[in-house]
N, C-alpha and C positions, 0 to 999 in steps of 0.2 A: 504494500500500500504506500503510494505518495502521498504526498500534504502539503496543501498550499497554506501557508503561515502568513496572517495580515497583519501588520501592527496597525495601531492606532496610537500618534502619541496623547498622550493626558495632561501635559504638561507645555508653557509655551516654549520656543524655539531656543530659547535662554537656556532654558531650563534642561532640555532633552541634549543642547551642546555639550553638557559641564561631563555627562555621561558614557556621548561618545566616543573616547578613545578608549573607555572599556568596553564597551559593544562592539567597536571595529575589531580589539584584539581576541576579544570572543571568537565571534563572526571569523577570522581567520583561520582560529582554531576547527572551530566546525565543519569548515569550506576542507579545512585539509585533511581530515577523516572523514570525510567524505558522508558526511552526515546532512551537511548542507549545498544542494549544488548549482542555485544559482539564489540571488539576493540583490537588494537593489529599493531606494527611496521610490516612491510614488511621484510621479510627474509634480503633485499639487503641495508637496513634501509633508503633507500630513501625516505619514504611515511610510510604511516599508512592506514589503513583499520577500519572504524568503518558500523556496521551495524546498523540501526537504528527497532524499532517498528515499529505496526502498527498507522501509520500518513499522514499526507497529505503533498504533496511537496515542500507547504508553512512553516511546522512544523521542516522538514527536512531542509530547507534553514536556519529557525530559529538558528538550534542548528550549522552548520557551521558559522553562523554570531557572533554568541556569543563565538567560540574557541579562545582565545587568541592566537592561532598562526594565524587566520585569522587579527588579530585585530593589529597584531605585524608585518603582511608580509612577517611571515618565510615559510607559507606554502600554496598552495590555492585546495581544491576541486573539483573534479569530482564525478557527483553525478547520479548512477545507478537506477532505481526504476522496481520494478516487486510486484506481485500481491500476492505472495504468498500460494497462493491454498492448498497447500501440508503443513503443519504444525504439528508442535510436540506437544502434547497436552497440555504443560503447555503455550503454547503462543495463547491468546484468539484472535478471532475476533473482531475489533474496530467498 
């Protein structure tokens, strides 16, 4: 199962700066275990868009728990999951 991971920040743009170089260094982390494989602010910069691997929705809750924006309250999740059937060949089956 994939999962589309929304944030929403809670906090103004002040606020949610002071946080991000520990989200970015997170987010790097995740990006390179391959936990997280694509990520990216929202056009309107309200929120951010992370896509997650193949994981279970307990694996996916994991990695919004551990975001220092979730941990800071600048920002909280909405989390999408689909089956992903249809895949590009470097992305295996779990």
């Amino acid at each position: 199962m994939f999962h589309v991971l929304k944030s929403t920040y809670l906090q103004p743009p002040e606020v949610v700066e002071q946080t991000r170089p520990a989200h970015l260094a997170w987010l790097e982390q995740e990006v390179a275990a391959g936990r997280i494989v694509l990520a990216g602010r929202l056009e309107d910069q309200s929120g951010a868009i992370l896509v997650t691997g193949d994981m279970t929705a307990e694996q996916a809750q994991d990695i919004v728990d551990r975001d220092p924006y979730t941990s800071a309250g600048v920002a909280r999740y909405e989390r999408f999951s689909f089956n992903g059937a249809f895949r590009a060949p470097g992305l295996q089956q779990g």
